[in-house]
C-alpha positions in Angstrom: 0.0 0.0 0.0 3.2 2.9 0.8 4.5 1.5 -2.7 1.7 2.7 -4.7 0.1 5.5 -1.9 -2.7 4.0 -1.6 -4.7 4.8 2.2 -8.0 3.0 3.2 -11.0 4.8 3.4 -11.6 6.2 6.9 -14.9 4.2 7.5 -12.8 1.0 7.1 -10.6 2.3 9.4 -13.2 3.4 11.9 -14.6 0.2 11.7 -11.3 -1.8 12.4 -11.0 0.4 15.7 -14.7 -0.6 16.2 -15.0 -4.2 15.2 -11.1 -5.2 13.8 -11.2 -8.5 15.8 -14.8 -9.7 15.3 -17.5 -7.5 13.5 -20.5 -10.3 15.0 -20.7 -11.2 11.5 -21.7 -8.1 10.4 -19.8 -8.3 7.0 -21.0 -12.0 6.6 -24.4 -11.2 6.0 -23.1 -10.8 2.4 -21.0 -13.7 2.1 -19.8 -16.7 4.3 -16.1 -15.7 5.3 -14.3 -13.6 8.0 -13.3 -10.4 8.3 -11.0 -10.5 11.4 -8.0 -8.0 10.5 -5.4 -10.3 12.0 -6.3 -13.0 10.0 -6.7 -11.0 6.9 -2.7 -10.1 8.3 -1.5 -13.9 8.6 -3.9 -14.7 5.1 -1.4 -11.8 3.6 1.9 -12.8 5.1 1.4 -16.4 3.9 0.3 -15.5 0.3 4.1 -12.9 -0.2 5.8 -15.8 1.1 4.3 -19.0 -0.7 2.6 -16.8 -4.4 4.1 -13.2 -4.2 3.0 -12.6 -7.8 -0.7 -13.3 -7.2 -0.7 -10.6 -4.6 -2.4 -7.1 -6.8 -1.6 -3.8 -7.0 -5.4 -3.1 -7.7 -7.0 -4.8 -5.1 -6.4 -5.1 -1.5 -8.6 -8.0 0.1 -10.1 -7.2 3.8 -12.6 -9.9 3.6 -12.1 -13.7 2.8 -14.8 -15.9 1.9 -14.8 -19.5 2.9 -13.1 -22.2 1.4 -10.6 -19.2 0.2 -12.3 -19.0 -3.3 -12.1 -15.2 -3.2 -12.4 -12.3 -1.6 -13.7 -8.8 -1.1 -11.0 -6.1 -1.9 -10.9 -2.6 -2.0 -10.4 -1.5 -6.2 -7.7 0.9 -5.9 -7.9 1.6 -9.1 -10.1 4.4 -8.1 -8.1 5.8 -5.4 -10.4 8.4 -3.6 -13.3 6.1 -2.6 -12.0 3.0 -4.1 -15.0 0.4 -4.5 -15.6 -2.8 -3.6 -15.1 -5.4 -5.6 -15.0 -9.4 -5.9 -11.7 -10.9 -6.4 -10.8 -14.4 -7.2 -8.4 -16.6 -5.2 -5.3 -15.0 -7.7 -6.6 -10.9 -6.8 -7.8 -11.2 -10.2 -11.4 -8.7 -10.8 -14.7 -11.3 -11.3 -17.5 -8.6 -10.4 -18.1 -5.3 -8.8 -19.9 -5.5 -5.1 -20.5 -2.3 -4.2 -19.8 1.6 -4.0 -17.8 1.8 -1.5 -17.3 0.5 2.3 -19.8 3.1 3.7 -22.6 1.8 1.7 -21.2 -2.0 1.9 -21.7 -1.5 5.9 -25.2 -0.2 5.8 -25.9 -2.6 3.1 -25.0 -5.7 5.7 -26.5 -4.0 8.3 -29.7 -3.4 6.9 -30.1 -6.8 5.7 -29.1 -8.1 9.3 -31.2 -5.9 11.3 -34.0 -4.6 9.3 -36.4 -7.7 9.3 -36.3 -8.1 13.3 -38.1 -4.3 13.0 -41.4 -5.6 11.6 -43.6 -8.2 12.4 -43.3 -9.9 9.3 -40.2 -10.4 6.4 -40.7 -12.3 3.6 -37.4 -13.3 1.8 -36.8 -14.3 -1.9 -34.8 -15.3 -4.4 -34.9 -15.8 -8.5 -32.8 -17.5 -11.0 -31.1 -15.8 -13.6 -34.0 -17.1 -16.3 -37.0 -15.0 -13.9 -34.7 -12.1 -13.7 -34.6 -12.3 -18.0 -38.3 -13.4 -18.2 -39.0 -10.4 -16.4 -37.0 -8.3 -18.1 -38.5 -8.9 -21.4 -42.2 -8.8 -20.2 -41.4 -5.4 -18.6 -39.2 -4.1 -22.0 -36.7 -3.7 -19.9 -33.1 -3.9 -20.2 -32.0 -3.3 -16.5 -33.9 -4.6 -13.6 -33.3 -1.1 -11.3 -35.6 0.5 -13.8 -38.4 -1.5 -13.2 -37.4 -1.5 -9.2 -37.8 2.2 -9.8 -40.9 2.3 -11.4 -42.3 0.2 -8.9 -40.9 2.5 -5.8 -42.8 5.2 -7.6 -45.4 3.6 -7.9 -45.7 2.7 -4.3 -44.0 5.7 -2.7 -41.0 4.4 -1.9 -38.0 5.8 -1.1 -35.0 4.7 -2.5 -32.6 4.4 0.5 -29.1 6.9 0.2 -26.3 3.6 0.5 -28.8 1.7 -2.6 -26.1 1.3 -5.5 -25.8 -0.6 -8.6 -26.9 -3.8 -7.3 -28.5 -3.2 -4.1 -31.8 -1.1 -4.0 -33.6 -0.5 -0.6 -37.1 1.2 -0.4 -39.1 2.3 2.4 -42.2 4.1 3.5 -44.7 3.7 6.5 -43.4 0.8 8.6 -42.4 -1.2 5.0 -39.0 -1.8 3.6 -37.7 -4.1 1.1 -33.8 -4.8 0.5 -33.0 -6.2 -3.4 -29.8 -7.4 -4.5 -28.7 -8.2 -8.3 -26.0 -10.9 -7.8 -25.1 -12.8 -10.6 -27.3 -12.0 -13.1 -30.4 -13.1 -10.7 -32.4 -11.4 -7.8 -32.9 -12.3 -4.2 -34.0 -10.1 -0.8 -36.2 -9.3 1.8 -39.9 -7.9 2.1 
């Protein structure tokens, strides 16, 4: 990170003074992993001394899914609120997450929290052939346009940390929590 001058944005960094050890699995709402800084540390260490040249100068992992398939990492790429991204065991890009770690926190914490407010949640998911059925029987090409039309309809209100694949409405004791994740739909009611 001093090679290339790169500095983690200071919500990650409030959070690590917050949570560094154990968030409560916070981040793993998202995905199954950890995000326990010293073992992000040790995962680090092991990785320059066994594959130094998978290690990026892009992407700098703070979150490890299971079975070590991948990771969430910071794109750097974008230094001044660097988004987050999905990286693949080799720091290689597969797919954006989100807009930055701000969002990604409210995101989790949303999903976590939100459905213990109200006396009933109702959760879904769709495969990728719903998400294009719907598409085409809407004319649609992107499925936040016919989440928007829908929050209009209803008088929603598009929540400020929704981004390009997570859209959260609410109004009068109702909320709903949608996430585009490879190519298909799932969230909460």
């Amino acid at each position: 990170m001093n090679k290339y001058n790169y500095h983690y944005p200071k919500e990650y960094e409030i959070y690590l003074n917050y949570m560094g050890q154990d968030d409560k699995g916070l981040l793993k709402t998202q995905l199954p992993g950890y995000a326990s800084i010293s073992e992000i540390i040790d995962s680090y260490e092991a990785i320059h001394e066994e594959e130094p040249d998978t290690l990026s100068d892009k992407y700098v992992h703070f979150f490890q899914k299971e079975l070590f398939d991948g990771q969430l990492s910071f794109d750097f790429t974008q230094t001044d609120n660097p988004q987050i991204v999905m990286t693949d065991e080799d720091s290689q890009f597969e797919r954006y997450f989100a807009d930055n770690f701000e969002k990604l926190l409210f995101q989790c914490a949303f999903s976590k929290y939100e459905g213990l407010n109200y006396d009933k949640c109702i959760m879904f998911n769709g495969s990728s052939s719903m998400l294009k059925e719907a598409l085409q029987r809407h004319n649609e090409s992107d499925v936040l346009s016919i989440i928007d039309k829908f929050s209009k309809t209803y008088d929603f209100q598009r929540a400020w940390f929704s981004d390009l694949t997570h859209h959260i409405g609410f109004k009068d004791g109702i909320s709903f929590y949608i996430e585009n994740k490879n190519n298909a739909l799932c969230g909460l009611l």
